[in-house]
VOGU-3710 file (C-alpha; in Angstrom, 3 decimals, decimal comma):
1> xxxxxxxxxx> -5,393/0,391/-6,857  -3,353/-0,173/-3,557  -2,370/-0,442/0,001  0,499/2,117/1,992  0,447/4,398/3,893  -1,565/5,407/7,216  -4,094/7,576/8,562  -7,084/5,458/9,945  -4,594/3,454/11,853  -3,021/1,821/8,794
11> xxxxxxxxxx> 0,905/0,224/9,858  3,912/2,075/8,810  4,577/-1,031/6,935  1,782/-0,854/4,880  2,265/2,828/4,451  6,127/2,096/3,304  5,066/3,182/-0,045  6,055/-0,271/-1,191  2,880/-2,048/-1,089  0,523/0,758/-3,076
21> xxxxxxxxxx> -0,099/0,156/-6,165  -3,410/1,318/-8,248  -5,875/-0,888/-8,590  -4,270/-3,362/-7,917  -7,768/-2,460/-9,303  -7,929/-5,636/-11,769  -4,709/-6,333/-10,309  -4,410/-7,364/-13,854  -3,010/-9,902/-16,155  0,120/-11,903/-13,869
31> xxxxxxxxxx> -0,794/-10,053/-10,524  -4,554/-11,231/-10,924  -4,005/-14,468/-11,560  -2,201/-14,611/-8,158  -3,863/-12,735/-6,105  -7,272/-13,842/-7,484  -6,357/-17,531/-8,031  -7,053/-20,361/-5,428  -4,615/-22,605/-4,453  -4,343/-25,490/-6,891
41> xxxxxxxxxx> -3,249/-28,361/-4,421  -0,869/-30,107/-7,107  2,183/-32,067/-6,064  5,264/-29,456/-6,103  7,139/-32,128/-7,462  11,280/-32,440/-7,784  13,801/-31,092/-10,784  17,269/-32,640/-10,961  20,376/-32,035/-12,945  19,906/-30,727/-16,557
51> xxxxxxxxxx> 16,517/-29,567/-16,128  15,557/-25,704/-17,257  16,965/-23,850/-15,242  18,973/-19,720/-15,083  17,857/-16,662/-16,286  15,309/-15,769/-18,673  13,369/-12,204/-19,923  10,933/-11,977/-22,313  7,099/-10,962/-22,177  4,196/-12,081/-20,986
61> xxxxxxxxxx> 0,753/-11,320/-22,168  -3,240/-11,637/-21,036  -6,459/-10,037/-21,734  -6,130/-8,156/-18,680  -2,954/-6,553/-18,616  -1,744/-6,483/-21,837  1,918/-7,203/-22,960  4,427/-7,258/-20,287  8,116/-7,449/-20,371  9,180/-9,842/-17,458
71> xxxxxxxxxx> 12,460/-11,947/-16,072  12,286/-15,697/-14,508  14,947/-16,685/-12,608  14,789/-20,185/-11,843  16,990/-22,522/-9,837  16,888/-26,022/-8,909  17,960/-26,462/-5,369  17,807/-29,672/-3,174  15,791/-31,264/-5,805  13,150/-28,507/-5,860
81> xxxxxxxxxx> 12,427/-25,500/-8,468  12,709/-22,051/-6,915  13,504/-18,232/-7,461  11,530/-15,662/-8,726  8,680/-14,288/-11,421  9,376/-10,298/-11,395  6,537/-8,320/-13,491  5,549/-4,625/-13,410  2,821/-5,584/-11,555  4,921/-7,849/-8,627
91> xxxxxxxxxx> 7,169/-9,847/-7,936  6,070/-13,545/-6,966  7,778/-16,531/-5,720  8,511/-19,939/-7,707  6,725/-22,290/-5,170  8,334/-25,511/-7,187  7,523/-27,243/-10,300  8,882/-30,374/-12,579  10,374/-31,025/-15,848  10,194/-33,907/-18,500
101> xxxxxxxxxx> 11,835/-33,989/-21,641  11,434/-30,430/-22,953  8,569/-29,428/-21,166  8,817/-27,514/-17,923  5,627/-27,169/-15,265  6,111/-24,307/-12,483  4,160/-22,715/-9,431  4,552/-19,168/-8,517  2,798/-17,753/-5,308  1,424/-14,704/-3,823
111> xxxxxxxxxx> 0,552/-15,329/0,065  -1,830/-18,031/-0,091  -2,334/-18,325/-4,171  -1,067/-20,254/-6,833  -0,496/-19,630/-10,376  1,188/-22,068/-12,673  3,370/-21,789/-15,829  3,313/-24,486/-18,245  5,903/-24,184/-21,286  7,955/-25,824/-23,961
121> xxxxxxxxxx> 12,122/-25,120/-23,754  13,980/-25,330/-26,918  17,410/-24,623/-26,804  17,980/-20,801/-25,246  14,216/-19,771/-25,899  11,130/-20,997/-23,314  7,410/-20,791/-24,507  4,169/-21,207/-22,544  1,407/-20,574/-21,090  0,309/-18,857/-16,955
131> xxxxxxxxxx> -2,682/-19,551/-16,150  -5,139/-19,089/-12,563  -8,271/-18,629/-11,930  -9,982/-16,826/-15,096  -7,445/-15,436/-16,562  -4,306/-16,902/-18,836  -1,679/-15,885/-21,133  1,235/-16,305/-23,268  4,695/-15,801/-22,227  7,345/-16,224/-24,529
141> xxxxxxxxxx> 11,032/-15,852/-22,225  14,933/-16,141/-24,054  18,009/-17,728/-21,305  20,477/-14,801/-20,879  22,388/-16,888/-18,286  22,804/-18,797/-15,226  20,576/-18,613/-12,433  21,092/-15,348/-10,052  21,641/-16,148/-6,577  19,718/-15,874/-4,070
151> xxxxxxxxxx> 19,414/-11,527/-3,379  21,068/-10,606/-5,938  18,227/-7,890/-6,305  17,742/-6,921/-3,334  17,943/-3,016/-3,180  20,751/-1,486/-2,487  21,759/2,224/-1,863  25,247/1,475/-1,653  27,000/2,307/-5,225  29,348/4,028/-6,943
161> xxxxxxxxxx> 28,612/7,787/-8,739  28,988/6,122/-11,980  26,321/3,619/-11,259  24,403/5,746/-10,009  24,247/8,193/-13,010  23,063/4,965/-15,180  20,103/4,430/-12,430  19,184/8,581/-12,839  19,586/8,039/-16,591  17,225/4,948/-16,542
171> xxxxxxxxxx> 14,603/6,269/-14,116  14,045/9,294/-15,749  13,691/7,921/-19,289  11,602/5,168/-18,603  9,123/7,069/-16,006  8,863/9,100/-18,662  8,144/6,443/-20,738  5,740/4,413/-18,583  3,460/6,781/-16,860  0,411/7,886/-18,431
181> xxxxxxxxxx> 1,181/11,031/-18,401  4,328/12,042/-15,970  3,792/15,568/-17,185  0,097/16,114/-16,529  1,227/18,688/-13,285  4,804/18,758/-13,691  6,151/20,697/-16,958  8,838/18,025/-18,951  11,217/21,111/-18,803  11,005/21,467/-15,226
191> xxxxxxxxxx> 11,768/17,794/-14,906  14,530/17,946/-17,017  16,168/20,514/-14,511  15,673/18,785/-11,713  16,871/15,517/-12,895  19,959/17,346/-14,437  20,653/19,066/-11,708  20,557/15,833/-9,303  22,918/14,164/-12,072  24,954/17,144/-11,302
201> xxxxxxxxxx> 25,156/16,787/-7,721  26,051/12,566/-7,768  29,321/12,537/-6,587  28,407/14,972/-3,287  25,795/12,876/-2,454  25,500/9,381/-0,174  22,846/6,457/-0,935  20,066/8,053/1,571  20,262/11,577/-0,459  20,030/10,105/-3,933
211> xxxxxxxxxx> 17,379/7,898/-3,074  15,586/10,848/-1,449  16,189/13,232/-4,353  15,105/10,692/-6,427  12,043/10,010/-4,935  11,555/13,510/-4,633  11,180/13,934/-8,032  9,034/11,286/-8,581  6,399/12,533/-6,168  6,909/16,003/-8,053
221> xxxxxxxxxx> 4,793/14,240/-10,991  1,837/14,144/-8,495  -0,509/10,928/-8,411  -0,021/8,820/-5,118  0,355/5,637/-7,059  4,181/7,007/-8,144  6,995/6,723/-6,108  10,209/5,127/-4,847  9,635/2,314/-3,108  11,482/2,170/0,425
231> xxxxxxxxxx> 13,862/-1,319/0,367  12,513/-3,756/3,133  15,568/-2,806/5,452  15,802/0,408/5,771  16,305/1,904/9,108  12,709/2,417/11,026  12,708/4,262/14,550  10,841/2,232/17,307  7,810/4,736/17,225  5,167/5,474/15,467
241> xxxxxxxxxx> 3,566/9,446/15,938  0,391/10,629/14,520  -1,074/14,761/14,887  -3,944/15,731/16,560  -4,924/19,314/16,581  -1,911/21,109/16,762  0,174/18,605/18,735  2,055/15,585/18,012  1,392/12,494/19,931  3,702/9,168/20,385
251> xxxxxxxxxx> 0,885/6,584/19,735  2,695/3,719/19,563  6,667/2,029/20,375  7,932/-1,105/20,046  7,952/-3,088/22,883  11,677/-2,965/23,657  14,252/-1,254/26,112  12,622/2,051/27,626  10,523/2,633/24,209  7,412/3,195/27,099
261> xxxxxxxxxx> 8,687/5,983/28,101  7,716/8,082/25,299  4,384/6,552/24,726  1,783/9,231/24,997  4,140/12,056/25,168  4,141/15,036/23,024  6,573/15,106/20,227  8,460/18,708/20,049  11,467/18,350/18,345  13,701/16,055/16,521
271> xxxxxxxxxx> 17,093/16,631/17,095  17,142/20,237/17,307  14,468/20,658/14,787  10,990/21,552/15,810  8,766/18,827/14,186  6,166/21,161/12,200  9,650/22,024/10,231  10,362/18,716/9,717  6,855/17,838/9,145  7,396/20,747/6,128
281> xxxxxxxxxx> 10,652/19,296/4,839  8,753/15,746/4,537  6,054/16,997/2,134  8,238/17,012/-0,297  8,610/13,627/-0,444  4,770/12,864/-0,820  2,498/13,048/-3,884  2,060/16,566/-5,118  -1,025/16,356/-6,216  -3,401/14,478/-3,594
291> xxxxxxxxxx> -4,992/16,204/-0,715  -2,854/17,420/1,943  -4,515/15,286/4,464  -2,446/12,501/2,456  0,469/14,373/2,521  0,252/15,065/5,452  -0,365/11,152/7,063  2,731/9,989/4,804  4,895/12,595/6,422  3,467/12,022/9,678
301> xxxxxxxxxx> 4,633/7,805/8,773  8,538/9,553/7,328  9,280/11,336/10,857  10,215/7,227/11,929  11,879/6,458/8,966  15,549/7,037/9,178  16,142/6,747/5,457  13,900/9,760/5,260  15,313/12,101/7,851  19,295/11,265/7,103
311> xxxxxxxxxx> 18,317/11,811/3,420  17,338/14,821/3,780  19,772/15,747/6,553  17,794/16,107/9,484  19,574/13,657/11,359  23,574/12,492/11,094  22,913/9,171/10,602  20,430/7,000/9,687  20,585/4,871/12,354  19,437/6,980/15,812
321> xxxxxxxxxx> 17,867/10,118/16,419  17,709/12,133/19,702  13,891/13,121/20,123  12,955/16,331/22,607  9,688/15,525/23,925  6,930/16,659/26,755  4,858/14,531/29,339  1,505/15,429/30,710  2,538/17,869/33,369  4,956/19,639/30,188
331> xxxxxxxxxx> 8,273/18,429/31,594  10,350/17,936/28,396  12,941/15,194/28,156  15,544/14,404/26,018  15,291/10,189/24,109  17,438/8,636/21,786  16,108/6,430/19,389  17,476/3,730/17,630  16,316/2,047/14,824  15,614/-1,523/13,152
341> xxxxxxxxxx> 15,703/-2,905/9,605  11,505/-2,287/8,403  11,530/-5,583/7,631  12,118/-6,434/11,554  10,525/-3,876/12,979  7,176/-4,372/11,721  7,507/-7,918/13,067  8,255/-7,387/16,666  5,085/-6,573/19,595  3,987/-2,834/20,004
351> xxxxxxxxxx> 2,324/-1,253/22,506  -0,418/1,264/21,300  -1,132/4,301/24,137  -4,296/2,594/24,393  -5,265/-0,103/26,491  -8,077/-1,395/24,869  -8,387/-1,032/20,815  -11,621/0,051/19,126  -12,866/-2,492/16,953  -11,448/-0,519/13,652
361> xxxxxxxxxx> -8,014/-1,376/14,585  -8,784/-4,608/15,967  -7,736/-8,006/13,959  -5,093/-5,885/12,374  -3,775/-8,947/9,877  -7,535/-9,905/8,958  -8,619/-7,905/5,754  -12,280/-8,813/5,686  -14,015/-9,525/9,069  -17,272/-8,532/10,994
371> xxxxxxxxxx> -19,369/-9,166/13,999  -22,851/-8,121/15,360  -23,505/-6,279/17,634  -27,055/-7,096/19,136  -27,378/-4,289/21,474  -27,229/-1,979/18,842  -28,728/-4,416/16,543  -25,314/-3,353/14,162  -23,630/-5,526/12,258  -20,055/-3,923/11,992
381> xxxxxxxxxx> -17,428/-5,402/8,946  -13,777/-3,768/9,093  -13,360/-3,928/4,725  -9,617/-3,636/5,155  -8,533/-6,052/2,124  -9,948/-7,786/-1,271  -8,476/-11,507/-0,468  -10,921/-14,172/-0,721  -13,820/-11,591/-0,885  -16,168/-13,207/-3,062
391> xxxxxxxxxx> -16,748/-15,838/-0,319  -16,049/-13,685/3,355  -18,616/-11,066/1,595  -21,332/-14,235/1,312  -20,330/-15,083/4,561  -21,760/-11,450/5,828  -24,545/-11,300/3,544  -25,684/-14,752/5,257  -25,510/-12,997/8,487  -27,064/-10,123/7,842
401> xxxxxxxxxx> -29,971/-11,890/6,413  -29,894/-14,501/9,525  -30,109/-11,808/11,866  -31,778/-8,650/10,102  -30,257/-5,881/11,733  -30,971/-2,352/11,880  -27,779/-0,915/10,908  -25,042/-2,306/8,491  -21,812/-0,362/9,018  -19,073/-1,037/6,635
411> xxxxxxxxxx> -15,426/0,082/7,677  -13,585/1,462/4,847  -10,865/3,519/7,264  -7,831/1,013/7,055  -8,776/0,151/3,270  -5,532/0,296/1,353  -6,526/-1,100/-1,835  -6,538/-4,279/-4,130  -9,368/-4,801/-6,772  -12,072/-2,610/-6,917
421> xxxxxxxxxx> -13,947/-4,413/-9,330  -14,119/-7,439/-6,622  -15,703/-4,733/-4,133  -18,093/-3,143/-6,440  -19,404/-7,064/-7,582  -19,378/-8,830/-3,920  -20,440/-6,535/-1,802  -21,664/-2,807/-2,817  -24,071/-4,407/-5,931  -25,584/-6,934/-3,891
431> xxxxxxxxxx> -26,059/-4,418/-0,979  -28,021/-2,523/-3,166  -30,308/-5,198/-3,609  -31,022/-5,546/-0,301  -33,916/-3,118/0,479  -34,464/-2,941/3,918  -30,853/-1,962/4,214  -30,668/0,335/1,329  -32,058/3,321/2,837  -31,127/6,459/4,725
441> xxxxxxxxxx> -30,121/5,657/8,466  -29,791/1,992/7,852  -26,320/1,551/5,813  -23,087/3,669/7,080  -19,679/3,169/5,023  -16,819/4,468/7,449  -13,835/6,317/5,593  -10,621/8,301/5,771  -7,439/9,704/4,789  -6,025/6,932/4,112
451> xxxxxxxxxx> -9,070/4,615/2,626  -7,076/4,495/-0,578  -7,121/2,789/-4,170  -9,386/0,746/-4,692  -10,615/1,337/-1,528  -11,208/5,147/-2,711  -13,285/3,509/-5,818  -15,383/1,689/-3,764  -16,552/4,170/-0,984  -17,081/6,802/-4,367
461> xxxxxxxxxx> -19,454/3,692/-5,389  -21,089/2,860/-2,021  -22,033/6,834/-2,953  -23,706/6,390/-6,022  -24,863/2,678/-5,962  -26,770/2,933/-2,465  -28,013/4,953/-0,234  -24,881/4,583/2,461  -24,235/8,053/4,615  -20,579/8,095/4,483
471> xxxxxxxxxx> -19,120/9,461/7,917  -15,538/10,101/9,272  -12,825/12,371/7,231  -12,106/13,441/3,846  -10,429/10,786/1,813  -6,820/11,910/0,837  -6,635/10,511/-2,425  -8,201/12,523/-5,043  -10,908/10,248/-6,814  -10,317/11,677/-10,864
481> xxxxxxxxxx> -6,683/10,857/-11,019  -3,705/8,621/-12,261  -3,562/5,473/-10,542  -3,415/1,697/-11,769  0,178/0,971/-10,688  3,019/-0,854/-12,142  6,518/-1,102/-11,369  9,895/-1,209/-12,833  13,929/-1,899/-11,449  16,862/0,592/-11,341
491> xxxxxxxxxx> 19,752/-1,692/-13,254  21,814/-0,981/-10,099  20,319/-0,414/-7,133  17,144/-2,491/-7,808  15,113/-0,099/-6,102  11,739/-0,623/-6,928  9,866/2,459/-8,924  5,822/2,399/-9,002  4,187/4,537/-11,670  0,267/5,387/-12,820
501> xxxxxxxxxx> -0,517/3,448/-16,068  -4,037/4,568/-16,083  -6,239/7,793/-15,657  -9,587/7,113/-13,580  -12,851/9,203/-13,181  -14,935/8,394/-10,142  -16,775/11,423/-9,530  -18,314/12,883/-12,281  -20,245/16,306/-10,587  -18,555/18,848/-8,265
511> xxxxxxxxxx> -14,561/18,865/-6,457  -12,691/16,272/-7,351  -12,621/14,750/-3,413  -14,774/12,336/-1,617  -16,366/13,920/1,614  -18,194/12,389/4,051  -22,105/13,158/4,028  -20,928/13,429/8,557  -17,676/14,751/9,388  -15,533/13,340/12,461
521> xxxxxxxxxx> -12,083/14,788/13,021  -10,316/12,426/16,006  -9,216/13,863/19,018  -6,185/13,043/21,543  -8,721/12,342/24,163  -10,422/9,727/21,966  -7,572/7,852/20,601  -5,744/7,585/23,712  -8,796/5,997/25,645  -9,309/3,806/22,502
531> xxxxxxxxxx> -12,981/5,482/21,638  -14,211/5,544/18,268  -16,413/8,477/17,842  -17,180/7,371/14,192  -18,703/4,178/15,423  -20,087/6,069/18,523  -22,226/8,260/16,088  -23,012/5,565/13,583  -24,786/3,734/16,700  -26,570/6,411/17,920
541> xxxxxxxxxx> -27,578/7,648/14,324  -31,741/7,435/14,984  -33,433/10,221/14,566  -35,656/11,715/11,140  -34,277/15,324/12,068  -30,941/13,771/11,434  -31,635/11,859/8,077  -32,924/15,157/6,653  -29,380/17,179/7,833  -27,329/15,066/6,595
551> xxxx> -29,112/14,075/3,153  -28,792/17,643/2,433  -25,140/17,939/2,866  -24,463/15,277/-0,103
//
């Protein structure tokens, strides 16, 4: 299902709509076999002149995804195969590869994973084989040309009306096309208007407004799994804000310049706008559909986004933004912001308003770790991520039988999806085996807005498969919706738009949400002092008066 946006602490960067997807459930067919494959330690090896080599499209097909149209482009630089596999389920790296006679061996990588493509070129036309852990397929590719160069796709808002009408043309026929339904919420006539009336509108419009209208639209269809992706450098503000109550706090800045200043302070108005307004003029770029607690995290993630806010013409450019803003004692203050490329942003140090992190937002790059805690006799595991989980989940399982604790609390708040099949088979079913955790008051799953995807599939499972007591907030994403994510590319601008391939059912009986059995709504206090009351109340979870309250609230 899939990882991006925020809430439970989640980064901007992984709420940059980008990295969602649905499941990356079963990840399926190309995506699985990187991101479930192990890396295969073979010798990259070396191409030379008049091996394979430009720019092929064709299809690819496996037992888990199906038939997929995909492009290769493949170069041989410095003696070494690489470029690009693009799917509608990723886009992967060529790692390296080698050639003999007519047959052609390649790599392709996701993080630390390696697939491999074995195939047969004759003449214009390539056949073969992918192929990593438990799961292969055919792919049968045709050379259109020579090899692209190096970012030749990398997104771009900056075109000309004409080519932008062809990129409106495409995305609304294919989306369309693609979805499962793009018309389950919003009626086909209605979408009709609204793309017409954007094609309409072109040639008064800059890059930042189509993209927004665009995007826009596809959020009018209503599942949180379909979107525009945001390009890797578009402009991000050196803050990060979040709402508690009725107030909106600075929780976090880069750690630039006199980005401290704000840190803390109470967000009032940007430019001359007061933020609830631009809070409002956000929604519209967020799924429909979902809960408004969603909604209302992505928009909170948008406000720093300068794409966003120049697109929609809250600011008058894209790159700075003058912030009005209050300190403790309510003396406001005037700050101009000004932002980086995402891709940079996300990279440099930040300074959170706390000084010392609770352990949910600690190891922020780890997706699967855990510790005990013997004066509690806890054992705590922040499930942020599916990598590698068949043996980190082991690894816990061995601890928890080494030490045989009284409490096993499972951290779903910062869960932004992957394969939900791989949670449901390492860790919730053999849980459920364990019996003197499988009981009231002994097993806690933590959750939250943003506990998304897969991760949404898997709390809905730690529900009905054990006997966890789910505690923290509503989870934003509805559970009985479209998800299962793919993606295609604008011709032009090579933006990057996910859609729902697949309808999924995860709660069978009663609203169509997943609430925790103990509700915890974070306050300013808390956060900036870096306490955790979910974990505080997990802890001191103890008595029989409280197993009886809160089994009758599920």
């Amino acid at each position: 299902m899939k990882r991006d946006p925020l809430g439970g602490g989640l980064s901007l960067g992984s709420l940059t709509k980008g990295l969602m997807g649905a499941r990356a459930l079963a990840l399926s067919g190309l995506a699985a076999a990187v991101g479930m494959g192990s890396a295969c330690g073979q010798a990259v090896g070396r191409c030379k002149m008049g091996n394979p080599t430009g720019y092929f499209t064709g299809t690819a097909t496996s037992p888990q995804s199906g038939r997929l149209e995909v492009s290769l482009n493949l170069r041989c630089a410095d003696g070494r195969y690489d470029g690009t596999l693009v799917t509608p389920v990723g886009t992967f790296a060529i790692t390296g590869g080698d050639a003999a006679s007519s047959l052609l061996h390649l790599q392709f990588a996701a993080g630390p994973d390696v697939g491999t493509i074995a195939a047969t070129v004759s003449g214009d036309t390539l056949r073969g084989r992918f192929a990593v852990s438990g799961d292969s397929g055919a792919m049968s590719l045709r050379w259109i040309g020579q090899a692209r160069v190096v970012g030749w796709d990398a997104p771009t808002l900056d075109l000309d009306v004409a080519r932008w009408h062809e990129d409106l043309a495409f995305f609304a026929r294919e989306i369309a096309a693609r979805h499962a339904n793009a018309f389950h919420s919003l009626a086909r006539p209605r979408f009709d208007s609204l793309v017409t009336a954007l094609d309409r509108n072109l040639d008064r419009l800059n890059g930042d407004q189509v993209y927004v209208e665009m995007d826009r639209i596809a959020n009018r269809i209503g599942d949180a799994h379909t979107f525009l992706a945001i390009p890797g450098d578009a402009p991000k503000f050196p803050f990060a804000i979040r709402r508690f109550g009725a107030q909106y706090r600075v929780i976090a800045v880069v750690r630039a310049g006199r980005n401290d200043r704000i840190l803390g302070a109470r967000l009032l108005k940007i430019e001359d706008e007061p933020v609830a307004l631009v809070i409002e003029r956000l929604l519209a770029l967020t799924p429909a559909e979902e809960h408004s607690s969603l909604r209302q995290a992505r928009a909170e993630d948008f406000v720093s986004m300068g794409l966003m806010l120049h697109g929609l013409g809250l600011t008058p450019t894209r790159e700075a933004v003058t912030l009005t803003l209050a300190d403790d004692a309510g003396q406001q203050f005037r700050f101009e912001a000004h932002a980086l490329p995402l891709n940079i942003g996300d990279t440099l140090p930040w300074t959170d308003v706390f000084k010392s992190a609770p352990l949910y937002l600690q190891h922020p790059d780890q997706p699967f770790w855990y510790q005990y805690l013997p004066e509690a006799s806890t054992v705590y595991c922040s499930f942020r991520g599916y990598d590698n989980l068949s043996s980190r989940a082991a690894d816990l399982l061995a601890l928890v039988e080494r030490v045989r604790p009284e409490k096993l609390v499972i951290d779903m708040r910062q869960n932004g999806g992957g394969d939900y099949t791989l949670g449901l088979r390492y860790l919730i079913e053999p849980i459920s085996r364990l019996s003197h955790f499988n009981r009231r008051g002994h097993l806690f799953v933590a959750i939250g807005t943003n506990t998304f995807s897969a991760g949404m599939a898997n709390a809905a499972q730690f529900r009905t498969h054990t006997a966890a007591i789910l505690v923290g907030q509503m989870i934003g994403e509805k559970p009985n919706s479209f998800q299962e994510a793919r993606e295609m590319r604008l011709p032009n601008s090579h933006l990057r738009v996910r859609y729902s391939t697949q309808y999924y059912h995860f709660v069978v009986r009663g609203p169509n949400a997943i609430r925790p059995d103990h509700e915890l709504v974070p306050t300013w206090a808390d956060y900036r002092l870096g306490r955790d009351p979910v974990l505080a109340w997990i802890l001191h979870y103890a008595s029989t008066s409280q197993a009886r309250s809160v089994g009758q609230r599920r």
